[in-house]
C-alpha positions as CSV (number, residue, x, y, z in Angstrom):
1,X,6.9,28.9,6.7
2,X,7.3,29.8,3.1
3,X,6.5,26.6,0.5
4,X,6.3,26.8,-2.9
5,X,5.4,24.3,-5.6
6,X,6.9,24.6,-8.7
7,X,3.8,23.1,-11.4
8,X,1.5,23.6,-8.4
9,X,-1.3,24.6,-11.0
10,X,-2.4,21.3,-12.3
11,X,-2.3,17.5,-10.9
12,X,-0.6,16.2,-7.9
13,X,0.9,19.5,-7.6
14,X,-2.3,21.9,-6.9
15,X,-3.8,19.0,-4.7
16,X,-0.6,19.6,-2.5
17,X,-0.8,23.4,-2.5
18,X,-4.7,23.1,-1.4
19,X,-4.1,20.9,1.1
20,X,-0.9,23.0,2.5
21,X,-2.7,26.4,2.1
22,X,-5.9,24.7,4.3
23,X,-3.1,23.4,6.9
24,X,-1.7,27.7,7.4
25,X,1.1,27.9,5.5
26,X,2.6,30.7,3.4
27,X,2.1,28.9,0.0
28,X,3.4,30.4,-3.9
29,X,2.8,28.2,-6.9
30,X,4.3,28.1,-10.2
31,X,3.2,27.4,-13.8
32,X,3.5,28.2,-17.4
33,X,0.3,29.4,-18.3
34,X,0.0,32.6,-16.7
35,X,-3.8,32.6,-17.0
36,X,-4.2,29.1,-15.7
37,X,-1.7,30.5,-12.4
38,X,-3.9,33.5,-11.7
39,X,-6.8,31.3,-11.9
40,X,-5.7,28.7,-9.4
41,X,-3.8,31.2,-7.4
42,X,-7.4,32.9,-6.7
43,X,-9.5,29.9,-6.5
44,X,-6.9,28.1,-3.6
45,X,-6.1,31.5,-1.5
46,X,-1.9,31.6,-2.8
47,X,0.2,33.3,-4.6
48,X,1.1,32.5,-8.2
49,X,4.3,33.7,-10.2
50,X,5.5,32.2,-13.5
51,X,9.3,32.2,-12.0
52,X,10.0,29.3,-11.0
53,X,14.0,30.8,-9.8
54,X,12.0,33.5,-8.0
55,X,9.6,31.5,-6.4
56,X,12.5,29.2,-4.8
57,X,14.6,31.6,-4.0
58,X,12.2,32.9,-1.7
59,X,11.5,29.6,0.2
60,X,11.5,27.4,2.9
61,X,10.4,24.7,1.2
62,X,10.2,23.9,-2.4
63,X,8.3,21.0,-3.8
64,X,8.9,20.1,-7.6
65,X,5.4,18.5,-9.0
66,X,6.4,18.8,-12.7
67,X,6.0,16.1,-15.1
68,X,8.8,12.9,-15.2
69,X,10.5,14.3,-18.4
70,X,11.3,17.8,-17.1
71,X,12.5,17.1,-13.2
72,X,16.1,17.0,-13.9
73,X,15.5,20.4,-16.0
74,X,13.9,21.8,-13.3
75,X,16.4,21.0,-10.9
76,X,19.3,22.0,-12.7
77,X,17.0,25.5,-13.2
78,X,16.2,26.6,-9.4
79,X,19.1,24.6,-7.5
80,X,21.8,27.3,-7.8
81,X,19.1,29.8,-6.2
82,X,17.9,28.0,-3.0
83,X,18.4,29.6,0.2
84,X,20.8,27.9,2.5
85,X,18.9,25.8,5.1
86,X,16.0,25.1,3.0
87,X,15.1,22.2,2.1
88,X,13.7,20.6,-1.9
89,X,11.5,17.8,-2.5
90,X,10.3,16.3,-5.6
91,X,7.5,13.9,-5.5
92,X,7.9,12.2,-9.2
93,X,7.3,8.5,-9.8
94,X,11.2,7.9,-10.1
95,X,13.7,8.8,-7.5
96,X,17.1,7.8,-8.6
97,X,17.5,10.4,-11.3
98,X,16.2,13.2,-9.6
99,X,18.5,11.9,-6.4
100,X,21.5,12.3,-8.4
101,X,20.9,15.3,-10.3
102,X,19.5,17.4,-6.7
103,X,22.9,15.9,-5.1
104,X,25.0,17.4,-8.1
105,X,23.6,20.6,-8.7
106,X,22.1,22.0,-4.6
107,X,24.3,24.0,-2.8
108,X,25.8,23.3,0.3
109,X,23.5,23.8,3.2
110,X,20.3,22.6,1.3
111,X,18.2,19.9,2.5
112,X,16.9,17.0,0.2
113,X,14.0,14.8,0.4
114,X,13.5,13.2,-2.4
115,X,9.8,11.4,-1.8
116,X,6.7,9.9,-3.5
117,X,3.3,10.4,-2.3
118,X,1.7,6.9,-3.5
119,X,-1.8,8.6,-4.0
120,X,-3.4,10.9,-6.8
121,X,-5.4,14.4,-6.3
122,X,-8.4,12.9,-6.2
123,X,-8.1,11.6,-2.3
124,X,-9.8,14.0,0.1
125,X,-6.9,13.7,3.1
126,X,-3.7,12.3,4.1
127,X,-5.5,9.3,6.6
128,X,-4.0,6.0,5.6
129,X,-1.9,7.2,2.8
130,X,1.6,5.6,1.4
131,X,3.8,8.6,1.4
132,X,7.3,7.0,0.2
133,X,10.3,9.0,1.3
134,X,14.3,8.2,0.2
135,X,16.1,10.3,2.5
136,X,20.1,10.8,1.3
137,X,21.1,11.9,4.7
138,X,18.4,12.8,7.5
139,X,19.3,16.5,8.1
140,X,16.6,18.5,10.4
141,X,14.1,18.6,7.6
142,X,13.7,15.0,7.5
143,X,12.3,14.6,10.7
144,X,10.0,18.0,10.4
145,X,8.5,15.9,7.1
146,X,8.1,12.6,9.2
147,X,6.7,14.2,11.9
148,X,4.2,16.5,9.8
149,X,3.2,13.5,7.5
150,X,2.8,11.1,10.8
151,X,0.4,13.4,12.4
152,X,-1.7,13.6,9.6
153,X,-2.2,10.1,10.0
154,X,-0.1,8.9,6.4
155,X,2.0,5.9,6.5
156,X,5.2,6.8,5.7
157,X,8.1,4.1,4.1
158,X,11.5,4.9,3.9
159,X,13.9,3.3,1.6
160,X,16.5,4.3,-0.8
161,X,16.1,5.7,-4.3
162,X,16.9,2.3,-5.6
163,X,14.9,0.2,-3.5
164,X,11.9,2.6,-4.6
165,X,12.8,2.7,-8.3
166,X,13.1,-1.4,-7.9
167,X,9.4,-2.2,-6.1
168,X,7.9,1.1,-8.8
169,X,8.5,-1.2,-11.6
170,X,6.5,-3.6,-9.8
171,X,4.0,-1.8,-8.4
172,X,3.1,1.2,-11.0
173,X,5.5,-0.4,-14.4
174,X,4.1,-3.8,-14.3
175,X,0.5,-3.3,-13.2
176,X,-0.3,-0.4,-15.8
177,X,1.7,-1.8,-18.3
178,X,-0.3,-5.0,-18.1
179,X,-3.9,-3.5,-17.2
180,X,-3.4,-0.8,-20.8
181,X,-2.8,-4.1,-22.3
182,X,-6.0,-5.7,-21.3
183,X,-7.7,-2.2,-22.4
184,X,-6.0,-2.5,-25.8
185,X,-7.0,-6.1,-26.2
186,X,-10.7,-5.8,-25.6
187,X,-11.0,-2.6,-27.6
188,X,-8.7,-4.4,-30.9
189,X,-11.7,-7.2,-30.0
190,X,-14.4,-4.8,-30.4
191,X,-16.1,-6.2,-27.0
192,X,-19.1,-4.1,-25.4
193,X,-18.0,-3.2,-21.9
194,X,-21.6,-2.7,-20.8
195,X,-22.7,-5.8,-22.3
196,X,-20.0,-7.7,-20.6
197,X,-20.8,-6.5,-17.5
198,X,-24.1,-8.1,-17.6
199,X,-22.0,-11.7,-18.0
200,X,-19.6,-10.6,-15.4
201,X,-18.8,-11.6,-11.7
202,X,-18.2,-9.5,-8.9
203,X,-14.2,-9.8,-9.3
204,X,-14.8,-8.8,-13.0
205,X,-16.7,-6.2,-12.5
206,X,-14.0,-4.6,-9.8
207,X,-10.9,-5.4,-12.2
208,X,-12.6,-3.4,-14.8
209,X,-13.3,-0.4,-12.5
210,X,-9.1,-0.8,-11.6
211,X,-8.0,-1.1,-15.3
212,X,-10.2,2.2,-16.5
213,X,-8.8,3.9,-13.3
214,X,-5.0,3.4,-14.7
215,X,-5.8,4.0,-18.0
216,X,-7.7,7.0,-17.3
217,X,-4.6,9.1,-16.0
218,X,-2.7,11.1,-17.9
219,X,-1.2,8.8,-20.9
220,X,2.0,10.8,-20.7
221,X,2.6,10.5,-17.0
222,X,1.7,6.2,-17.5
223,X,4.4,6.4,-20.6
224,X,7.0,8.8,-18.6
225,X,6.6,6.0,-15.6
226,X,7.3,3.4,-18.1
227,X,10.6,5.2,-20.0
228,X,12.1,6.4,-16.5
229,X,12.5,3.9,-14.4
230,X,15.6,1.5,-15.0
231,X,14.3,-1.7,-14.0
232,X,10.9,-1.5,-16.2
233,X,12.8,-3.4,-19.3
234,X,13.9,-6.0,-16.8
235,X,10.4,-6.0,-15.6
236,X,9.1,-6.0,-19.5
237,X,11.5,-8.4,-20.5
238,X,9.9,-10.7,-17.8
239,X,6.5,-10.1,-18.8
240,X,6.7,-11.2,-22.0
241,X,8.5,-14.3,-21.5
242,X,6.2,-15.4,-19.2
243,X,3.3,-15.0,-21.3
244,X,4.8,-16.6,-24.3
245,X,5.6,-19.6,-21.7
246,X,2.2,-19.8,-20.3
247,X,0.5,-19.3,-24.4
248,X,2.4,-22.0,-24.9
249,X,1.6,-24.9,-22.2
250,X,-2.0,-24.1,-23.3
251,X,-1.3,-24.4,-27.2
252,X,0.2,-27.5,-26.3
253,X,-2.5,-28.5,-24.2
254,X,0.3,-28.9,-21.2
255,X,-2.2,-29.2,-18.3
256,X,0.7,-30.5,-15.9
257,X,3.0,-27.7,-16.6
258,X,0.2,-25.0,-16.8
259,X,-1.0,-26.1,-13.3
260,X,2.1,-26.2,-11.7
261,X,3.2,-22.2,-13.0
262,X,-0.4,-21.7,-11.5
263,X,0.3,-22.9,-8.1
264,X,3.8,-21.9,-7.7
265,X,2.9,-18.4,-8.8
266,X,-0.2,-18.4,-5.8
267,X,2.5,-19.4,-3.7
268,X,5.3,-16.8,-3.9
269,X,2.0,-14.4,-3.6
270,X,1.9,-15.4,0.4
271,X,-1.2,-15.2,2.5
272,X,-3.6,-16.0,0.0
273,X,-6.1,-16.2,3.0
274,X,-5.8,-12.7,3.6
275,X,-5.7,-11.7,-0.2
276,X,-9.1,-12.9,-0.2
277,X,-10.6,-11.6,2.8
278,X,-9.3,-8.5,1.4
279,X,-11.0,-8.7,-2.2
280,X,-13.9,-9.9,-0.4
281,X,-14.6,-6.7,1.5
282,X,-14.0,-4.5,-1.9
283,X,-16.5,-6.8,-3.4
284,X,-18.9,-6.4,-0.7
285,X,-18.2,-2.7,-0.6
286,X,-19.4,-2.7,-4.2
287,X,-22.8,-3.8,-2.8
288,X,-23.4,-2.9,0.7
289,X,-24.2,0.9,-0.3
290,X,-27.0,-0.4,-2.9
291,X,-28.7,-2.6,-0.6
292,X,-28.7,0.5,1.8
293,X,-30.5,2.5,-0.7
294,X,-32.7,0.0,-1.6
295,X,-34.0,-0.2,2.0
296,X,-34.6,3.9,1.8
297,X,-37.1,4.0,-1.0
298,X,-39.1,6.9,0.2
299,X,-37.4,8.1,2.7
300,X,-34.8,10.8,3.4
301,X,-31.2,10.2,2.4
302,X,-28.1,12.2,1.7
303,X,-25.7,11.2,-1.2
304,X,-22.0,13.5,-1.0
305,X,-20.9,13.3,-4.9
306,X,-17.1,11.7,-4.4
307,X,-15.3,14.3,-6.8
308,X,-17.1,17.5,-5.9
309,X,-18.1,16.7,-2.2
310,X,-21.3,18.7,-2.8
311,X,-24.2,17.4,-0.9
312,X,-27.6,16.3,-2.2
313,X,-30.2,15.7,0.5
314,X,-33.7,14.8,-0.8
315,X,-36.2,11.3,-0.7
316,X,-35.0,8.2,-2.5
317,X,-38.0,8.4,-4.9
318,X,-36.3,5.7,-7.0
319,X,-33.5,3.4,-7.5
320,X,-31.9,1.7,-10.9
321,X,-29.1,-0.2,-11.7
322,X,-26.9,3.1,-11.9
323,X,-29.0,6.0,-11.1
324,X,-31.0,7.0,-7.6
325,X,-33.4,9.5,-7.7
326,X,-34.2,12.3,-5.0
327,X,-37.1,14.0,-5.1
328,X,-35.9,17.3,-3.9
329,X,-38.6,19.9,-2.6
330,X,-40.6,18.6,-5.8
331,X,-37.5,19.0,-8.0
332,X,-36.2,15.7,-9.4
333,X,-32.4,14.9,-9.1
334,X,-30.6,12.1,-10.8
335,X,-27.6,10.8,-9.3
336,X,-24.9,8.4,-11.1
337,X,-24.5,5.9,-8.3
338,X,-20.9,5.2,-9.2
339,X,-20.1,9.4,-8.4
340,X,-22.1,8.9,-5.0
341,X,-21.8,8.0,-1.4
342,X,-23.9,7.4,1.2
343,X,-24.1,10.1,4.2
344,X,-24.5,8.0,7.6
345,X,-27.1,9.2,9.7
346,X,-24.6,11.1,11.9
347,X,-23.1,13.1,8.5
348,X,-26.2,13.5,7.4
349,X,-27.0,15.2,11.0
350,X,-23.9,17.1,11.4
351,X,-24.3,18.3,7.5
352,X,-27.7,19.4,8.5
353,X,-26.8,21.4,11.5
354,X,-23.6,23.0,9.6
355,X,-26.0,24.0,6.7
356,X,-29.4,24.7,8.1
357,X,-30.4,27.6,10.8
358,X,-31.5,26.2,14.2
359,X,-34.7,26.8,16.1
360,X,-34.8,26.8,19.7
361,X,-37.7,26.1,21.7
362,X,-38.8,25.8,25.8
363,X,-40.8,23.3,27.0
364,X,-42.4,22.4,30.5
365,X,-44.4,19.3,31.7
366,X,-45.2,18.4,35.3
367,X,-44.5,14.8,36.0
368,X,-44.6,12.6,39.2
369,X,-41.8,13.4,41.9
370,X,-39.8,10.6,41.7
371,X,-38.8,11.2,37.9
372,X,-34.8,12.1,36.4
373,X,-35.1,15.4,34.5
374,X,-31.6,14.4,33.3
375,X,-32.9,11.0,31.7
376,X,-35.9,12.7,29.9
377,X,-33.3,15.3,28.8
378,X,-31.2,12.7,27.2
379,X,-33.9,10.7,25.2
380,X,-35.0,13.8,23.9
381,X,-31.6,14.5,22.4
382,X,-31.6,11.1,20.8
383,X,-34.5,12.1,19.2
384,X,-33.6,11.9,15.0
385,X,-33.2,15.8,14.2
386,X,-32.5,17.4,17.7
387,X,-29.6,18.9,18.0
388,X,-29.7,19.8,21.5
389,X,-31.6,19.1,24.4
390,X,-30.9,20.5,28.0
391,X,-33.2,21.2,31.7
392,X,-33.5,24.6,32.1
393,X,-35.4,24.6,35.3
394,X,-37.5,22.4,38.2
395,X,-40.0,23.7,39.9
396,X,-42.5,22.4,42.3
397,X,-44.8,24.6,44.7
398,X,-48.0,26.8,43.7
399,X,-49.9,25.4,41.4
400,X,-48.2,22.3,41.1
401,X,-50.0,19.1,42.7
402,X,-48.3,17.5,45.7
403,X,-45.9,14.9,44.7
404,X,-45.6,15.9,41.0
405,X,-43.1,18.9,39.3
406,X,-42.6,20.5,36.4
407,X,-39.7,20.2,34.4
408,X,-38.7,22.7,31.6
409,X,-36.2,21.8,29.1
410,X,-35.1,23.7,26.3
411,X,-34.0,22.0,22.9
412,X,-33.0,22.9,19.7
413,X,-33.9,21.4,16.2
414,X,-33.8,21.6,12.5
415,X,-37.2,20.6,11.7
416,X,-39.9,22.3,13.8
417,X,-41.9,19.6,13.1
418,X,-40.2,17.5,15.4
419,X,-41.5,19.4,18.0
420,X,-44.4,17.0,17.6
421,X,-42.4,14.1,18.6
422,X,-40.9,15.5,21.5
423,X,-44.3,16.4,23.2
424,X,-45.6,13.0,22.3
425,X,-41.8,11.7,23.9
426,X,-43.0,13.8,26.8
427,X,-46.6,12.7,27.3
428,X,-45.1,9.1,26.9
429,X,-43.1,9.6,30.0
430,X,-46.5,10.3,32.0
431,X,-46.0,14.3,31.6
432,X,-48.7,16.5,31.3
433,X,-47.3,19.8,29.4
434,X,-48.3,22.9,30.7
């Protein structure tokens, strides 16, 4: 299948042409800057042409990831051009516009999906992702998409372009509208953030990480979200009323009415029990992986940066506040523990194995008669650092006392050193090694 992404260079766009190039299929990108194309084009494995009528001509598929303000533009552009029995997508933040205009200006015989992947590039796979989709009519493409995006394990919604554009101002116009205020407001006050943080409780500390996460993204994607979508100056218009309402039952020093707004507004939120058992878990989150690393001081961990996914393996030779320190083959690394995650033993195994050569090594002990080859076998195995572990032979006869055998087993490690253990495993099971 031929897909290409028109803006597949930058954003959203190039994390969908990665992830579809990774998945087999035949992807083109497009882009303005030629330079920036040919450079991305390389780095994912696609092509790259700066023809954005030539690139969907030749499609299957085409996906427009291009910013807010130029979707109808592009539209209008490459609609005339699509092959009959393709299909077009756009995944923007607003659906009713682009709805219309791909229903005006597609010919005949062209499928559209109008959809919204609720996620950013910086997520490492579809699992457990909100993938919005606002299907006009549900031609054979439809359920090709819901099938694809259902076995990569992301939870699809499917709702009409109005519905969508309705619950967006909610969910992306009110939120970052209201968390770029709070930004604004404690920069106009001149307030240390760092300093604050020291003052702060757990549920501070996590709204601040949410605000500078929204008003980290790309200001004009925020403001095209904002100027887009119809029912933001409703939403706005709300907003503001409600604030100069609240201001004013606490200039007024109206306790009674203040309360009552209060409680009526924890009300409509529903399931307040389970709100906080959810915001108790991302607090504990914020925790559980520093009290892990605490407990490693000098020992062997593996921290996978979150962004890059590169993998630093060395002993936790310190820990502060925001750094942890691995000593690594005498070379001193300093990891921002806010970039970081914790390998689990089995990662850090499997990483091990996946990255390091393996040595193989045969070893024989006789033990009494009435031993399990197979359950020596298996503790060996669960041995911390063997990969494998296997019995390659029983033999009892010449040489070997009367009621006794020897067992060979061959197993397979990173770390020759642990060859050690597993001769002092086998002596602990009454073997004698020969």
């Amino acid at each position: 299948m031929k897909i290409s992404i028109i803006g597949g260079t930058k954003g959203l766009g190039n994390w969908i042409a990665n992830f579809l190039k990774n998945k087999g299929f035949n992807v083109t990108i497009t882009g303005r800057n030629r330079i920036d194309g040919e450079n991305v084009s390389k780095r994912l494995g696609v092509k790259y042409t700066p023809d954005n009528i030539k690139a969907a001509s030749q499609a299957d598929l085409v996906i427009l990831s291009v910013p807010i303000g130029v979707t109808t533009e592009t539209i209008r552009e490459i609609a005339p051009y699509l092959k009959e029995g393709s299909l077009i997508m756009d995944v923007t933040s607003v659906k009713e516009e682009p709805t219309s205009v791909m229903n005006e200006c597609t010919p005949k015989g062209v499928e559209i999906l109008p959809s919204h992947p609720m996620f950013g590039p910086r997520i490492r796979s579809l699992d457990g992702q909100v993938v919005v989709l606002t299907p006009v009519k549900r031609g054979k493409w439809y359920q090709k998409v819901l099938d694809f995006l259902e076995a990569e394990n992301a939870r699809v919604i499917v709702t009409t372009p109005q519905t969508h554009d309705k619950m967006m101002s909610i969910v992306q116009g009110l939120t970052h509208f209201s968390y770029i205020c709070i930004a604004s407001t404690i920069e106009k006050l001149q307030i240390d953030i760092k300093e604050s943080r020291n003052f702060a409780s757990p549920v501070y500390s996590l709204m601040l990480d949410m605000i500078a996460r929204i008003v980290a993204q790309n200001p004009y994607l925020c403001y095209s979200i904002q100027t887009h979508n119809g029912y933001i100056q409703e939403t706005h218009e709300a907003f503001l009323q409600t604030f100069k309402e609240l201001k004013e039952m606490i200039s007024e020093g109206n306790e009674k009415e203040f309360v009552g707004a209060m409680s009526s507004a924890a009300k409509h939120l529903d399931d307040l029990e389970a709100a906080l058992g959810r915001s108790d878990k991302a607090i504990s989150a914020l925790t559980e992986e520093i009290r892990l690393l605490k407990d490693s001081v000098g020992e062997e961990v593996g921290l996978r940066h979150i962004y890059s996914g590169k993998i630093h393996i060395g002993i936790l030779k310190d820990l502060t506040p925001n750094f942890a320190i691995l000593d690594q083959d005498k070379k001193e690394i300093k990891l921002k523990l806010s970039n970081v995650e914790v390998l689990s033993d089995v990662e850090l195994l499997k990483w091990k194995i996946e990255s390091f050569p393996k040595k193989t090594y045969d070893v024989s002990a006789v033990f009494p008669d009435n031993c399990d080859p197979e359950v020596i076998s298996n503790t060996i195995k669960s041995l911390k650092g063997v990969v494998t572990s296997s019995v390659l032979g029983i033999y009892s006869g010449n040489q070997i006392t009367l009621g006794k055998k020897s067992v060979t087993i061959r197993y397979s490690v990173i770390d020759p050193n642990i060859r050690h253990e597993v001769e002092n495993l086998l002596k602990g099971f009454g073997g004698l090694i020969r």
